[in-house]
N, C-alpha and C positions, 0 to 999 in steps of 0.2 A: 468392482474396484475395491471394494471394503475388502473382499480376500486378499487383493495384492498387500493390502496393507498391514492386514494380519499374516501373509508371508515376509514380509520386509522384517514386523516383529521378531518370528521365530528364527530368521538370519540375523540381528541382531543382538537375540540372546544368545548364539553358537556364539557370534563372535564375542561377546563380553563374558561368557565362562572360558573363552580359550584366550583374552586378552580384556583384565577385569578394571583395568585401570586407564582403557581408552577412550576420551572425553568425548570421540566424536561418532562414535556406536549408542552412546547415552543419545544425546544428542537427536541423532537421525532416528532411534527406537522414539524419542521424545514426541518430533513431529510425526511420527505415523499413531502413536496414541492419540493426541491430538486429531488430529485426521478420524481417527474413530469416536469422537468426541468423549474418551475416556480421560478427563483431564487431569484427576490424580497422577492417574500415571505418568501420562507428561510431566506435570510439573516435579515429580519426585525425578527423573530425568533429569531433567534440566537442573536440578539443583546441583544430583548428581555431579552432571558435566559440570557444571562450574565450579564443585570444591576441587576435581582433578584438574580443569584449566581456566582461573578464573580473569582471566588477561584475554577468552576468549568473546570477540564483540558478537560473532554470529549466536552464542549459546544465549546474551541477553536479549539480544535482537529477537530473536526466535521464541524464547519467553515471553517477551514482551507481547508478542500476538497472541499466546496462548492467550495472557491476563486479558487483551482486548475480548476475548470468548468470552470470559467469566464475567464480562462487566467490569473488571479492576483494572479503569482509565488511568488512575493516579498510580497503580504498581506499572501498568506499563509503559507509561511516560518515564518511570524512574528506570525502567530496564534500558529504554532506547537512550536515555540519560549516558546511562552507565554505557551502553556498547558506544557510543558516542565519545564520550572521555578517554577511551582504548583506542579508536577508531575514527578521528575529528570526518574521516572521508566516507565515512559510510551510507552515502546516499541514500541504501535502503532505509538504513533509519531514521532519516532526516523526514523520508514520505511517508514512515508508519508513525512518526509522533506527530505529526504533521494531520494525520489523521485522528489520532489520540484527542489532538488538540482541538480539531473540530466536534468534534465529539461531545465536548465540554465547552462547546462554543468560544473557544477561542479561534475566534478566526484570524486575527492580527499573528499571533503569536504563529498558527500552521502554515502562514504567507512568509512569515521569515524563515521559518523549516525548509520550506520551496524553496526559495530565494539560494538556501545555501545548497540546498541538492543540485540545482540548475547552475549554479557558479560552479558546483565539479564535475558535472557532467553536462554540458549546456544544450547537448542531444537529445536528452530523455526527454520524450514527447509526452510522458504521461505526467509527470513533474507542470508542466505547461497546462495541462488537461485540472489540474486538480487546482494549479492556484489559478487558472481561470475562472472556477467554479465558485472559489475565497472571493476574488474578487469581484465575482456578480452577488454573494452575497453582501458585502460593504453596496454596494451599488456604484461601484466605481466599473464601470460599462466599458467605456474605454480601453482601460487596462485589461480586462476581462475578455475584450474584442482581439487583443494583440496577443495576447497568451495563446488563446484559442487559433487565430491566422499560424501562430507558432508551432502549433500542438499539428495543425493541419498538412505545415511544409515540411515536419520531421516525419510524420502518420499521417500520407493521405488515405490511408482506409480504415480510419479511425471513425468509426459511425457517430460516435459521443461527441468528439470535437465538433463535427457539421450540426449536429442535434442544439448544442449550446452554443453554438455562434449564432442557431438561423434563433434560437431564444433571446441575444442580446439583440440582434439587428431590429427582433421583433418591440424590444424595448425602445430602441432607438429609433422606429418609426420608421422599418426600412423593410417593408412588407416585400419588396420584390425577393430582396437579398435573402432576407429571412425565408422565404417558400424554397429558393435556389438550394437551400442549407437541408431546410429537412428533406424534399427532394433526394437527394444526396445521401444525407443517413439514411433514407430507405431504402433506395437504389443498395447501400455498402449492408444493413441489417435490415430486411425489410421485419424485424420483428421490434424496431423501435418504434413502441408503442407511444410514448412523447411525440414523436414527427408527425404519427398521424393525429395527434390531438391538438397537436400546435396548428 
């Protein structure tokens, strides 16, 4: 796979000496650096892209994970910021600062990142999946319970959803439902290794 990435590069560079001012040849050359964990290069890309399209939410977006690589929480809280203020709808990065923000243990703050991805997209089952997870860590169990039921009727072969529902039930004192759960993630990954320790 590492080749594919290092041919994507060298397609990338034909096409940015045959069109040197295209944001989005930076860009895609950016994440296959990245991808090779050569992260200079990425981020000189990405800067790239954004003095030639800096109205572009995907090129901060995209940045922003890099800096999640490098450990720089707080630079890419500020990228998904910024692709965010260009792009108030951009779900993906409502679930990547969202993760940012866990990160840094803000869990309050990543539950209202959720909250808004799930208000634009009310489908996204992983959105469900993740601020269930926020809110098993609050121990707010309940709400944690509903996310997850949610996560499960949008993705039922979501093995993670059944693994953290049959966890809260296990909270809540509901041994039947709880084994029913990890059962279940096994049955859908049997290499969720949680199910069989739960």
């Amino acid at each position: 796979q590492l080749d594919d990435y290092r041919g994507a590069i060298q397609d990338y560079n034909t096409a940015i000496e045959i069109k040197p001012y295209y944001p989005d040849a930076f860009m895609n050359r950016g994440l296959a650096y990245l991808q090779l964990n050569d992260y200079k290069r990425a981020f000189e890309d990405y800067n790239r892209a954004i003095e030639l399209d800096p109205n572009n939410s995907n090129i901060y977006n995209n940045r922003g994970i890099a800096k999640i690589s490098t450990k720089d929480i707080d630079g890419a809280i500020a990228d998904y910021d910024k692709a965010l203020e260009i792009n108030p709808k951009f779900t993906n990065s409502y679930i990547n600062r969202s993760n940012a923000r866990l990160m840094k243990n803000d869990i309050r703050g990543a539950i209202k990142d959720l909250n808004q991805a799930i208000m634009i997209r009310p489908h996204f089952a992983s959105a469900y999946l993740l601020r269930g997870s926020a809110r098993f860590e609050l121990n707010d169990y309940a709400s944690a319970l509903r996310d997850f039921d949610q996560c499960i009727k949008l993705d039922p072969g979501n093995a993670f959803a059944f693994n953290n529902r049959g966890i809260v039930k296990q909270k809540l004192e509901d041994f039947k439902g709880a084994i029913a759960d990890y059962n279940m993630a096994l049955q859908i990954d049997p290499t969720q290794a949680n199910a069989y320790m739960n």
